[in-house]
C-alpha positions in Angstrom: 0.7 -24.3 -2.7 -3.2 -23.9 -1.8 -3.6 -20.7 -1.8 -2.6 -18.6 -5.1 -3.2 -15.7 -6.6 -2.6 -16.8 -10.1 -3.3 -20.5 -10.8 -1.1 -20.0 -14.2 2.2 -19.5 -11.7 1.6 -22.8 -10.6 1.7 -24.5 -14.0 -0.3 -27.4 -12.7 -0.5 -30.2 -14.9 -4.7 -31.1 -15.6 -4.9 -33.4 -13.0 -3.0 -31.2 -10.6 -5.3 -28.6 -11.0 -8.0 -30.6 -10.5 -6.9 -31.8 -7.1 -5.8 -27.9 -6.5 -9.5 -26.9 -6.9 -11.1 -30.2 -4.9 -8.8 -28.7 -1.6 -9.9 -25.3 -2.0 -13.0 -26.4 -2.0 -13.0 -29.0 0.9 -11.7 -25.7 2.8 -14.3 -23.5 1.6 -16.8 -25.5 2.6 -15.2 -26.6 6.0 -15.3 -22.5 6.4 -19.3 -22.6 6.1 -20.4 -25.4 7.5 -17.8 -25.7 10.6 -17.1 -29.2 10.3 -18.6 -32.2 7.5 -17.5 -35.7 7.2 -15.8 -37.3 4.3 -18.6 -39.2 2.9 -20.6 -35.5 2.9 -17.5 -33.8 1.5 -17.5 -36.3 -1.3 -20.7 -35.9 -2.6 -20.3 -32.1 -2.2 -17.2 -31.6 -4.3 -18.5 -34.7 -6.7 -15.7 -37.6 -6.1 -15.9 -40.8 -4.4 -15.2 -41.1 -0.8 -11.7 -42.9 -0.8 -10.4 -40.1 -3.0 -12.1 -37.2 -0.4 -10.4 -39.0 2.2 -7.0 -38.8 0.6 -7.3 -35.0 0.0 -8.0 -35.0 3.7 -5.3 -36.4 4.7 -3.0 -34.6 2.3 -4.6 -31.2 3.7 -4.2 -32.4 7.6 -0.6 -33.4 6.5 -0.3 -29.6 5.5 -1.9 -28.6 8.9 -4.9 -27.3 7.7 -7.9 -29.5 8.3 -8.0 -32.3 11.6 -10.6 -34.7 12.6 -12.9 -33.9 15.1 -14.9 -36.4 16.4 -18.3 -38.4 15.7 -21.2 -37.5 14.0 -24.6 -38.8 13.9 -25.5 -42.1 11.6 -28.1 -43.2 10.6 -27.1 -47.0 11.1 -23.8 -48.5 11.5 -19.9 -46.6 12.1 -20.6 -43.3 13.3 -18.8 -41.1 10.4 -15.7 -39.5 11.6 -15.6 -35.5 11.4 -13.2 -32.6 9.9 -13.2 -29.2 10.3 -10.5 -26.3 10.0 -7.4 -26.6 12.4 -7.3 -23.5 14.6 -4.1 -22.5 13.3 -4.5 -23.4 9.7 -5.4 -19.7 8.6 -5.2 -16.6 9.8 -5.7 -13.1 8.5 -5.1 -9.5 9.2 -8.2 -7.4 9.0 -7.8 -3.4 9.2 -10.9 -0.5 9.4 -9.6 3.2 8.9 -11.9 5.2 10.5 -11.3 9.6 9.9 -8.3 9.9 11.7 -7.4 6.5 13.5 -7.1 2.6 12.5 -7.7 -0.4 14.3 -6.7 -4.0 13.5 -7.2 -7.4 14.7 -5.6 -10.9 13.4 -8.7 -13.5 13.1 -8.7 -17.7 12.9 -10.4 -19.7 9.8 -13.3 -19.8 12.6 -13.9 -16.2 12.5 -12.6 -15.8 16.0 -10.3 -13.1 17.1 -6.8 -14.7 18.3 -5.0 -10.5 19.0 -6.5 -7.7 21.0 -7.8 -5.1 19.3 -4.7 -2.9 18.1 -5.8 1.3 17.0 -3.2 3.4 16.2 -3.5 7.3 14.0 -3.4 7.7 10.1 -5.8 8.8 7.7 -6.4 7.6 4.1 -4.7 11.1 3.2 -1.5 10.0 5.5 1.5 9.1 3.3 2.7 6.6 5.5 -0.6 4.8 5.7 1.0 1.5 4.3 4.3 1.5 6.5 2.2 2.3 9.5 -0.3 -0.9 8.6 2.4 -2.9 8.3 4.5 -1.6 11.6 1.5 -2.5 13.5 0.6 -6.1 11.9 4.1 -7.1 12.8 3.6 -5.9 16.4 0.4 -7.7 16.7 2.2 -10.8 15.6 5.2 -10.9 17.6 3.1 -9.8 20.7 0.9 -13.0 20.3 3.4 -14.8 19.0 1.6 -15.8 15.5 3.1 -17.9 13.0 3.4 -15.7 10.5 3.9 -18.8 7.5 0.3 -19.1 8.8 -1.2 -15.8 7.6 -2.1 -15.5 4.4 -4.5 -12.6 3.2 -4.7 -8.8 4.5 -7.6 -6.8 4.5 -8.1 -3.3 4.4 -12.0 -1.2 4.5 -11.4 2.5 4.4 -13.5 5.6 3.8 -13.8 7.2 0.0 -14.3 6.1 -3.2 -12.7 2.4 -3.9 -12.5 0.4 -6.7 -13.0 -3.0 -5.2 -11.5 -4.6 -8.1 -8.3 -2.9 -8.3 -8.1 -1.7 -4.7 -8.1 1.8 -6.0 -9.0 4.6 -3.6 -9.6 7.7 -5.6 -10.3 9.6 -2.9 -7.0 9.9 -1.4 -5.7 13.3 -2.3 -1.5 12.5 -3.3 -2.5 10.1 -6.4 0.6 9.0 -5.9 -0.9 6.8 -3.2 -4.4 6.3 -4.7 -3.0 2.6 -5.8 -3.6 1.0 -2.0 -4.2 -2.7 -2.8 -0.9 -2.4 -5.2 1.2 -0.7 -2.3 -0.2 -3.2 0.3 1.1 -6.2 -1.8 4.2 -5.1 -2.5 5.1 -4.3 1.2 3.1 -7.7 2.8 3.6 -10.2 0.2 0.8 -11.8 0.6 -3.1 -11.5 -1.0 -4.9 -8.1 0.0 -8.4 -7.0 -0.6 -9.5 -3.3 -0.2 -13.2 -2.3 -0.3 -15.1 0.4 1.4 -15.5 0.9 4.9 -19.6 1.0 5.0 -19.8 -1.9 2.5 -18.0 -4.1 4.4 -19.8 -3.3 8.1 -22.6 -4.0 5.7 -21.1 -7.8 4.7 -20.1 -8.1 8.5 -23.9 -7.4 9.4 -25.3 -9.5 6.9 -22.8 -12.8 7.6 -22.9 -12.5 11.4 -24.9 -9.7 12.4 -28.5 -8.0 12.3 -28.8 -8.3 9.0 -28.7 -11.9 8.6 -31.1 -14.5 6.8 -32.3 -11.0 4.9 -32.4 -10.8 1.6 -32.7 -6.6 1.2 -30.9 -4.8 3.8 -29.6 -1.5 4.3 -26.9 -0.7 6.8 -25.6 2.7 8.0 -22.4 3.2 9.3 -23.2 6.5 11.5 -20.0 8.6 12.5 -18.2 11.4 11.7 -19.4 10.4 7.7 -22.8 8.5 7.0 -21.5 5.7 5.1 -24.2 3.1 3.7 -23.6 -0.4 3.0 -26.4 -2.1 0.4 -27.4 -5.8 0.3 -29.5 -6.3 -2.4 -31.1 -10.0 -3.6 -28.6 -11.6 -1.1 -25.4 -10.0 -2.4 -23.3 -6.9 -1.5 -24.1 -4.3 -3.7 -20.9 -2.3 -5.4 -22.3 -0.7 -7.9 -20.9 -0.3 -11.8 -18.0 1.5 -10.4 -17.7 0.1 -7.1 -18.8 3.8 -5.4 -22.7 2.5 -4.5 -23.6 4.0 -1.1 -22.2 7.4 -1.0 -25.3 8.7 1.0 -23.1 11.2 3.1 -22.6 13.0 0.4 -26.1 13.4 -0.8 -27.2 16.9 -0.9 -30.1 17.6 1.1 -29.4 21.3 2.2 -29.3 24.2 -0.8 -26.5 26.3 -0.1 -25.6 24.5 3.4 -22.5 24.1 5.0 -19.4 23.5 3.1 -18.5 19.6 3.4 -15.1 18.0 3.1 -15.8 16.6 -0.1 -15.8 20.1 -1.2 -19.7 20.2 -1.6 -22.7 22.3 0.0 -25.2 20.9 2.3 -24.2 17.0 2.1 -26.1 14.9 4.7 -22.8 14.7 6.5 -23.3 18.3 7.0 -26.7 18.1 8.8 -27.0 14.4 10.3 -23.4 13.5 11.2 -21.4 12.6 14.9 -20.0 16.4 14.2 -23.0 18.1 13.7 -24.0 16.7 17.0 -20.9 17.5 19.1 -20.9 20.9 17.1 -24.3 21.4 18.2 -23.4 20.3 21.4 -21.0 23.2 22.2 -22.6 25.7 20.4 -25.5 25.1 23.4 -22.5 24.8 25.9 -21.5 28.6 25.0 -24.9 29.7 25.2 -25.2 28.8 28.7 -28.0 26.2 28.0 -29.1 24.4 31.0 -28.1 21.1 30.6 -25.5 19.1 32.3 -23.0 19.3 29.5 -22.8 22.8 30.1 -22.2 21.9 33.7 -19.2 19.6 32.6 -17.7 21.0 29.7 -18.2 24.8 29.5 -14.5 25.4 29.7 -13.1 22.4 28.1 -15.6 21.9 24.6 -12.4 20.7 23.0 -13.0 17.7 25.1 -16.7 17.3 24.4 -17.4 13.4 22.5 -21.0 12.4 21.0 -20.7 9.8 23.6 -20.7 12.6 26.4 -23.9 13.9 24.6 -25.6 10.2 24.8 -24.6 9.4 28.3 -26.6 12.4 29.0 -29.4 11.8 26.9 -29.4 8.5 28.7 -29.2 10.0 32.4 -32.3 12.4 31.1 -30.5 15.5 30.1 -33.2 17.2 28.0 -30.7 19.1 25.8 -29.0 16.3 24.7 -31.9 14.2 23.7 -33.3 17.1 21.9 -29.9 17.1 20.1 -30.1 13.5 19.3 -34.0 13.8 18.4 -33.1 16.3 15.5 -30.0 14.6 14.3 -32.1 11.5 13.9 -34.6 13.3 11.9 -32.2 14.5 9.7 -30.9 11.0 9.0 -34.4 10.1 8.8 -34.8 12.4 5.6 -31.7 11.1 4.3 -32.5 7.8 4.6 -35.9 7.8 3.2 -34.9 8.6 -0.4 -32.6 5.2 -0.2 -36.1 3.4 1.0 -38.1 4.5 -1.5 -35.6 3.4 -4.5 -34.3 0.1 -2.7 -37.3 -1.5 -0.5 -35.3 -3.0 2.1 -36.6 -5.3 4.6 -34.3 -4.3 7.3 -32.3 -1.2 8.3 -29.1 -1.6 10.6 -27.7 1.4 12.3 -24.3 1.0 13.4 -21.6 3.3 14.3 -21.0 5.6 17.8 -24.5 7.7 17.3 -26.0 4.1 17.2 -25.3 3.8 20.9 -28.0 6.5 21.6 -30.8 3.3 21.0 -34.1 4.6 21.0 -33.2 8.4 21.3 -32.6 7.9 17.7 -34.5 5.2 16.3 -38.3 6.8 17.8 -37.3 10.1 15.2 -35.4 8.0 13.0 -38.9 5.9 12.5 -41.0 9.0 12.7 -39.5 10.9 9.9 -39.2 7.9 7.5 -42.9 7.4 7.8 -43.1 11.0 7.4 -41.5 11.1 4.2 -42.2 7.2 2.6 -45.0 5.8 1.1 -47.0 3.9 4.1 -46.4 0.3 2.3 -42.7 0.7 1.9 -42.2 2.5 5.5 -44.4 -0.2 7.3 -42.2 -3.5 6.1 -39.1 -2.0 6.9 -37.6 -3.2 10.3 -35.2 -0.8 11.7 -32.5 -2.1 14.4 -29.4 -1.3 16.2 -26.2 -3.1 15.5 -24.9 -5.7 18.5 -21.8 -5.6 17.3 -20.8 -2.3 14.6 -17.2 -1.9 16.5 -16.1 -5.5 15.2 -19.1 -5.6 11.7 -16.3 -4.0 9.8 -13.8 -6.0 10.5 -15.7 -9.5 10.6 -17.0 -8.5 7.1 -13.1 -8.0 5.9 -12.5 -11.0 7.3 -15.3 -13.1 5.8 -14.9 -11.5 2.0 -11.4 -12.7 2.8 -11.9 -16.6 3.3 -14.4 -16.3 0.9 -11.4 -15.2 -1.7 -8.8 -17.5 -0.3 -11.4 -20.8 -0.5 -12.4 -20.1 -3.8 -12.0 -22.0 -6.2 -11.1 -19.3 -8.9 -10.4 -16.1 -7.6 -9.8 -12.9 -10.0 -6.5 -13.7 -11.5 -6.8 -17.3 -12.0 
C-alpha cells in the first residue's frame, strides 16, 4: 500500500519500510519537478541507480509513474525520463463559500479532469457531509473516474479550524464541529480540512500571484474578509490554527452587529454586503445611477458584480461605492502591514474583479495609514485566478500529505 495513514497498520518489516518511504518519495518529487530520470532520482532519495530503477518499475507496475521520453546528456545514452501517470492520483477538492459549495476532482499534475460542480450548504447545514459526498459520487460517475484511483479529500471552509484535527469550532450544532472525523468515516479515504482564506492563500503562493515570495498576504474578499498569511515561505496557522481572522477585527465602536455576534467587525464596513447593501440603500433613494435604472423594483436581485459592471461602464455611483469600500479595507489592512511587512498583497475574491476601482483607494489609504518604508515595498495585485486559488491550494496541501514521507499519524 503507498499511501497510508498510519505506517504502524502496515507492520512493515525494516527493510520494507525503507522501500515504503524511497516510493513516496520518488512520487513526491515526481509531483515537483514534473518528470526526473532515474540516475537523478537516485541521488535525490540517496540509493544507487539499479535499485531507483527497480522501485520504478515496481511503482509503474502499480500504475503510478511511466517513462516519458529523453532527456538531455551530457555525453553518451540520452537518460530515459519518468513522471506521474495521469491517472495515477486523483483527489477531490471542495471550497464552502456562505451559502454554496463548489468541487472539482484534480490529476497528480494539478490539472482539473471534472467540471466545476456548486451545489447549497453552509458550515451550519447538518447535512454538510452527506451532501459532499452525494456530489463527489456524481462527479465521478459523470466522468467516469476510477474511483480505486482517488485517494485524499479535501475540504477549506469558513470559521475557526483546527488544521490538525479538522475541527471547526465555528459551526454552531457541536455535534458536527468534528468535520475531518465525519468526512473519514463517510469517504474512507485520507481528508484534510483547513480554512478557506489560508488555503486561497497556499493556492496563490504554489501557483498564483504570490509565487517566488517569501512574505505575502492574501485577501479573500466576499461576503467575509478572510486573510491568508505566508510568512518566511510557509503558510502561517498560528498556535491554534485561527491566524488571519481579519474580518472580524473591530474597527467600528459600537457599529453594526456582525454575524460573529460582535460590533463594528471589518466585515461590517468593507465587505461584498456592505457594498450591495449600500447599493440599494442608493437605489431607494432614487440616486441617479444606472442601478437605480435597472434594479429599483427588483434590489433582491442586485449582485456586487451588477455594482462593478457599472463601475466599469462609468456609473459614478457605483465607483464611488467601490472607492469607499476599498478604503475601508484599506484601513483594515494596514494594521496587518504594519505587524507583518509583506512584500506582496493578493486580493482575490468577487470585489477583486472591480481591478483598479479598488486597488487606487486600496493603495491610497494604506499609504495613508503605514509608515512610508513599509507602504512603499509592498506590491499590491489582483488574483488571475481566486475562483480556482482555493481549490488548487487544497489540492496541493493534499499531494504534499499523500507524498510525504511521514505524515501526522505515522
Amino acid at each position: 500500500m503507498i499511501f497510508s495513514e498510519d505506517i504502524k497498520e502496515l507492520k512493515l518489516s525494516g527493510n520494507e519500510l525503507k522501500k515504503y518511504r524511497q516510493k513516496k518519495k520518488i512520487l513526491q518529487l515526481l509531483y515537483q519537478h514534473d518528470s526526473l530520470s532515474g540516475s537523478v532520482l537516485s541521488k535525490k532519495i540517496g540509493v544507487s541507480l539499479p535499485t531507483a530503477l527497480a522501485l520504478l518499475s515496481e511503482l509503474s507496475d502499480l500504475k503510478f509513474v511511466e517513462a516519458c521520453g529523453t532527456g538531455k546528456s551530457s555525453g553518451g545514452r540520452k537518460p530515459v525520463m519518468f513522471r506521474l501517470l495521469n491517472e495515477s492520483v486523483y483527489i477531490i477538492a471542495c471550497e464552502l463559500l456562505r451559502f454554496k459549495a463548489k468541487m472539482i476532482v484534480y490529476n497528480s499534475h494539478n490539472e482539473p479532469v471534472t467540471a466545476m460542480r456548486y451545489f447549497e450548504t453552509s458550515i451550519d447545514d447538518n447535512q454538510l457531509v452527506e451532501k459532499i459526498y452525494d456530489n463527489a459520487q456524481d462527479l465521478i460517475k459523470e466522468f467516469e473516474i476510477d474511483e480505486n484511483r482517488i485517494f485524499a479529500v479535501g475540504l477549506s471552509m469558513p470559521g475557526l479550524v483546527d488544521e490538525t484535527s479538522g475541527i471547526n469550532y465555528t459551526i454552531k450544532n457541536k455535534e458536527y464541529i468534528y468535520v475531518k472525523q465525519r468526512l473519514e468515516s463517510k469517504f474512507d479515504k485520507y481528508v484534510y480540512v483547513n480554512n478557506d482564506a489560508r488555503m486561497q492563500a497556499y493556492g496563490e503562493y504554489i501557483f498564483g500571484k504570490a509565487r517566488g515570495h517569501s512574505n505575502a498576504v492574501i485577501i479573500n474578499w466576499n461576503l467575509g474578509i478572510g486573510m491568508g498569511m505566508i510568512l518566511n515561505k510557509k503558510l502561517y496557522n498560528g498556535s491554534t490554527g485561527f491566524a488571519g481572522e481579519l474580518s472580524h477585527s473591530k474597527f467600528v465602536d459600537e457599529g453594526e452587529l456582525c454575524i460573529c455576534g460582535k460590533r463594528g467587525c471589518l466585515e461590517t464596513i468593507a465587505s461584498s454586503y456592505v457594498l450591495v447593501n449600500n447599493a440599494i440603500k442608493g437605489i431607494e433613494e432614487n440616486v441617479v445611477s444606472q442601478l437605480t435604472l435597472n434594479f429599483k423594483n427588483k434590489t433582491d436581485q442586485l449582485q456586487p458584480e451588477d455594482v462593478i459592471k457599472a463601475a466599469k461602464s462609468g456609473d459614478e455611483f457605483s465607483i464611488s461605492l467601490l472607492h469607499d469600500l476599498g478604503k475601508a479595507l484599506g484601513k483594515g489592512l494596514s494594521v496587518a502591514v504594519q505587524l507583518l511587512n509583506p512584500e506582496i498583497i493578493v486580493l482575490g475574491g468577487v470585489v477583486s474583479q472591480a481591478n483598479q476601482f479598488i486597488l487606487a483607494p486600496v493603495e491610497y489609504t494604506l499609504n495613508k495609514f503605514c509608515l512610508d518604508k513599509i507602504s512603499s515595498n509592498v506590491k499590491i495585485v489582483i488574483s488571475e485566478n481566486w475562483e480556482q486559488s482555493g481549490l488548487l491550494g487544497l489540492t496541493a496541501m493534499l499531494f504534499k500529505e499523500l507524498f510525504s514521507e511521514m505524515n501526522r499519524k505515522n
